[in-house]
N, C-alpha and C positions, 0 to 999 in steps of 0.2 A: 516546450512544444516540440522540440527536436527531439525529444525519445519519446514521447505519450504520444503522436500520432502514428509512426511505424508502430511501436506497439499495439496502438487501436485497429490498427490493420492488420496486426497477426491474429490478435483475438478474433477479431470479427471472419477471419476467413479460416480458423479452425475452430470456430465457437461449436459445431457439431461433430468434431472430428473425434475417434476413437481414441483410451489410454494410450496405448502404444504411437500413434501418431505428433501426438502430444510429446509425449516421452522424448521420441525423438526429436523434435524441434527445441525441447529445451535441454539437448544435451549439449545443443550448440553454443560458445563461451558467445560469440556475437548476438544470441537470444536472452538469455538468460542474463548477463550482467545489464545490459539497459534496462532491462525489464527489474530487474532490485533496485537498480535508482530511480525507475518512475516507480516505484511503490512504497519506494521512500520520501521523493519528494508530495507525492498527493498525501504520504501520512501527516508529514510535514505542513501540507497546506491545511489539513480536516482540521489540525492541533489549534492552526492559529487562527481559522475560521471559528469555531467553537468557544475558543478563546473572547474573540469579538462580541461573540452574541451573548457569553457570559456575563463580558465585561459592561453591558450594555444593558440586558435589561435584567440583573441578579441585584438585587442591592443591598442584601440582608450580606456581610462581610464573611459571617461562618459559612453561610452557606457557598457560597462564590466562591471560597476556598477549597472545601471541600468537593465542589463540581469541578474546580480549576485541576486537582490532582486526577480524580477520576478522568478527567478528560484526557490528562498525559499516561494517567495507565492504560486506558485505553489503547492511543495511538500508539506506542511503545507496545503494546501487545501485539495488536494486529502487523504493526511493523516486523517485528521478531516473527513471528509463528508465518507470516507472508514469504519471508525472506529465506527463512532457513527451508519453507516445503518451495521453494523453485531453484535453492543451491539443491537439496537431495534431489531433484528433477533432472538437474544440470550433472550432477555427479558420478550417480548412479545411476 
């Protein structure tokens, strides 16, 4: 909660803001690094939310395996491809 609600508040008060305004807010290393570990920790959270519900009502064992990897490719994807478009934000 100490970095997702400052971040909720940067979104939300440039959520209409142009590229370039943006751009430059995340070239800033105090915007941009909290902002990759809240999008890692919420990856982190969807993983093991998913994981639960899996766990919970899949019963059939092939299948709940096969949803259990997709679910980490998933998050592992969206985490990477997140991550690396707000370091190029932040860099360039």
């Amino acid at each position: 909660m100490l970095i997702g609600i400052p971040a909720f508040i940067i979104f939300l008060s440039n959520y209409d803001s142009n590229y370039s305004t943006v751009k430059d807010l995340m070239s800033k290393e105090y915007i941009w690094i909290p902002m990759i570990i809240y999008i890692l920790s919420l990856s982190y959270h969807m993983m093991i939310g998913m994981g639960h519900v899996l766990d919970d009502y899949i019963d059939n064992v092939k299948l709940k395996s096969f949803l259990t990897t997709m679910n980490k490719l998933y998050v592992y994807l969206i985490a990477l491809f997140s991550s690396i478009t707000l370091i190029i934000l932040g860099l360039f």
